[in-house]
Every structure is written in C-alpha cells, then in structure tokens.
C-alpha positions as CSV (number, residue, x, y, z in Angstrom):
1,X,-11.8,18.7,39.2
2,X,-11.1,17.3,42.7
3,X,-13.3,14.9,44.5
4,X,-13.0,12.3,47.4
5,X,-13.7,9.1,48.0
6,X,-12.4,5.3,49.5
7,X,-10.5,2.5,48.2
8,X,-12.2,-0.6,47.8
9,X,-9.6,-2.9,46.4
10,X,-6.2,-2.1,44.9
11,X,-4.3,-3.9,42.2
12,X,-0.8,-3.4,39.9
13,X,-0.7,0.9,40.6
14,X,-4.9,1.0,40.2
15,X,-7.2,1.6,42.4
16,X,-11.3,0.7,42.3
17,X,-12.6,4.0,44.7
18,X,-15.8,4.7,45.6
19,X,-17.4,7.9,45.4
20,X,-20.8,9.5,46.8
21,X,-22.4,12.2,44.0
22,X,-22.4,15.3,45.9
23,X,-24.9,17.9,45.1
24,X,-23.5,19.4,42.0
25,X,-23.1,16.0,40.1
26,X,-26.4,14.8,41.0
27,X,-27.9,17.6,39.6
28,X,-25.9,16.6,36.4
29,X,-27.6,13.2,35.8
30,X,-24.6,12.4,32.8
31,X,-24.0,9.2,34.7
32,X,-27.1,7.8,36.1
33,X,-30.0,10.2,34.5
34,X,-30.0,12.0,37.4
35,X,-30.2,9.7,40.1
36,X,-29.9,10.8,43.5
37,X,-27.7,10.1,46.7
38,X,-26.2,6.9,44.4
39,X,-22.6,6.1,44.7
40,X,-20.3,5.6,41.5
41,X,-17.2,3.4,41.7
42,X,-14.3,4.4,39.1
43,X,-10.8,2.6,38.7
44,X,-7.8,5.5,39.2
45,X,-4.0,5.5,39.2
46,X,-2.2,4.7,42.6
47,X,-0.1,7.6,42.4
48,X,0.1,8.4,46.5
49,X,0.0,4.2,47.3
50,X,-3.1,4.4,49.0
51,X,-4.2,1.0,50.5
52,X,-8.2,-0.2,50.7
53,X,-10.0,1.6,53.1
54,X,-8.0,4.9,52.9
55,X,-10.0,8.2,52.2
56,X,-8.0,9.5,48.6
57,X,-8.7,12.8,46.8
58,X,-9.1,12.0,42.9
59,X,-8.4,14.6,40.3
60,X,-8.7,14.6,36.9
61,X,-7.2,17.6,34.5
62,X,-9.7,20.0,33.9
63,X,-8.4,20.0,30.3
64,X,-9.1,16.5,30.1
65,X,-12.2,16.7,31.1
66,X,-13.6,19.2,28.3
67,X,-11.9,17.1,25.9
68,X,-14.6,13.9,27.2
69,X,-17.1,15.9,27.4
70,X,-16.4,16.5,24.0
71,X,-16.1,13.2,22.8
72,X,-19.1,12.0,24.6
73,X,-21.6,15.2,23.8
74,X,-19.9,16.8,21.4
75,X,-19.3,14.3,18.5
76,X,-22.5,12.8,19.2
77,X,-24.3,15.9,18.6
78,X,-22.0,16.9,15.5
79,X,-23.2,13.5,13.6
80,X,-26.4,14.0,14.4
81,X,-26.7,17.1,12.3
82,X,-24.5,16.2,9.9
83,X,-26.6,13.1,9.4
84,X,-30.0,15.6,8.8
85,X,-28.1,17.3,6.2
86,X,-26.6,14.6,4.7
87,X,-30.1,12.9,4.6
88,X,-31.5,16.0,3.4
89,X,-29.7,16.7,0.4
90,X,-30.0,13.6,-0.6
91,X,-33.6,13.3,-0.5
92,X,-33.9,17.0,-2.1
93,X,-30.7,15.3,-5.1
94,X,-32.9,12.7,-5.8
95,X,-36.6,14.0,-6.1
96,X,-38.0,12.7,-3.6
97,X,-39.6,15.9,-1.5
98,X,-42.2,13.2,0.3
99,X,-39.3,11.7,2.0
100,X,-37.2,14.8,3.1
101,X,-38.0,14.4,6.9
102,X,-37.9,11.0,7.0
103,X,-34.7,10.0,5.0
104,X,-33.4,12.9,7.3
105,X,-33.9,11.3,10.1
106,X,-32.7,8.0,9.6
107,X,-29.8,9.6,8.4
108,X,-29.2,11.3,11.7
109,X,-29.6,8.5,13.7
110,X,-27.7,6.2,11.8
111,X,-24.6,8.5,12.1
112,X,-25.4,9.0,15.5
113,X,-25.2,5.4,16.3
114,X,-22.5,5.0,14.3
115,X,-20.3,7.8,16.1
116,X,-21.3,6.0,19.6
117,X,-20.2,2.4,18.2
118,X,-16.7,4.4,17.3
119,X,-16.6,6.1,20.7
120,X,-17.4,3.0,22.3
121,X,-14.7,0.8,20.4
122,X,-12.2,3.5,21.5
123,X,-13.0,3.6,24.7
124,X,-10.3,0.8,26.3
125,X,-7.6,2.6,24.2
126,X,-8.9,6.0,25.9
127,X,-9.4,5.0,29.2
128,X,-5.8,3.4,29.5
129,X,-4.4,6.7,28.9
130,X,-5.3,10.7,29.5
131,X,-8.9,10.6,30.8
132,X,-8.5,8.4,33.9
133,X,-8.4,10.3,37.1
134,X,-5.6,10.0,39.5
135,X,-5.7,9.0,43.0
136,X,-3.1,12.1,44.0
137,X,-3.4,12.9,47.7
138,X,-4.9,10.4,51.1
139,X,-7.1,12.2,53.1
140,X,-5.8,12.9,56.4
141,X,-8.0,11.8,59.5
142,X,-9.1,15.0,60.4
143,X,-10.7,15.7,57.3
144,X,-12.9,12.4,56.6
145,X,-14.9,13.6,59.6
C-alpha cells in the first residue's frame, strides 16, 4: 500500500507525516467511523532522510497489513464467538436454560474486551517493529502539484 503525505517534524530516523484520506479510505471509516476529508498523522521510519516539509510516499507491506487487519478485526471477532459458545455451554452444563442468551452474551463480551485489553497492551511492542510504515521515497516537485 503506497500513500503520500508531508513531514511535520522529524526525530532519531522517525518521522510524524501527515496524510489527507483519499476517497478509498474515507469510504473505510476503520480510523475515524467514516469521517470525511479528515487528515490522519502517523509516525514512519526515515528511511530516504526526508526533512519537515518534504512531500514522502509511505508504504507499508501489503503482507503486513492483512496480518493487522487481523489482529485488529480478526481476533476481536474470533473471541467474540468463542465467548457465545463458551457462555453457552455453560449455561446448557449447568441447567440453567433461562439464562442461555444472557450468560452468552456476557461471555462474549467479556472475551471481547478482554482480547482488545491484550491487543492494546501489545501494541508499543508491535508498533516498534513490522507494522509501521516506511517513509521510502520524497516526492519530487513535479508531482506534489
């Protein structure tokens, strides 16, 4: 995934870049439940020594990207049902038909929340590593037009 956007301040091989949402991610909403025209600022690696106000392209790998997606969306999603089934069963192991649905749900949420307090307590660890984007390439003059 390739994207563009400017340097706004630049520190020990980092950079903090700000991007515009063009049409495609707006559309997403992941980051900002789908707001529109809104910029997003992201720290990248320096790897082309761009300096602040220079015009960078970004990329991230794309197989990198699935894999957050993943994390974020997919884990989430995976406790969620795991929790109804676990909640369940234990309602139907313990005789209490009444409280299927109920006990069910707590039990999905609770794993849900749980899996997000893991993915958030991971996140420093993750972010210092594979899933940052790069700064890779400045955008030449002729281009920023």
């Amino acid at each position: 995934m390739r994207e563009k956007g400017m340097v706004i301040k630049q520190e020990q091989g980092m950079v903090l870049i700000q991007l515009i949402r063009h049409e495609a991610c707006q559309n997403c909403g992941a980051c900002s439940m789908g707001a529109q025209d809104q910029e997003m600022i992201i720290t990248a690696e320096n790897h082309c020594q761009a300096k602040v106000g220079d015009w960078v392209y970004l990329d991230l790998e794309q197989s990198n990207f699935f894999k957050a997606v993943g994390i974020m969306y997919g884990l989430p999603l995976i406790s969620l049902l795991l929790g109804l089934l676990l909640g369940y069963g234990l309602a139907t192991w313990i005789g209490q038909t009444t409280l299927k649905e109920p006990l069910a749900l707590l039990f999905a949420l609770m794993m849900m929340a749980i899996t997000f307090l893991w993915i958030r307590s991971k996140e420093s660890k993750w972010s210092k590593q594979k899933f940052r984007p790069i700064a890779v390439e400045i955008v030449k003059k002729v281009e920023e037009a």
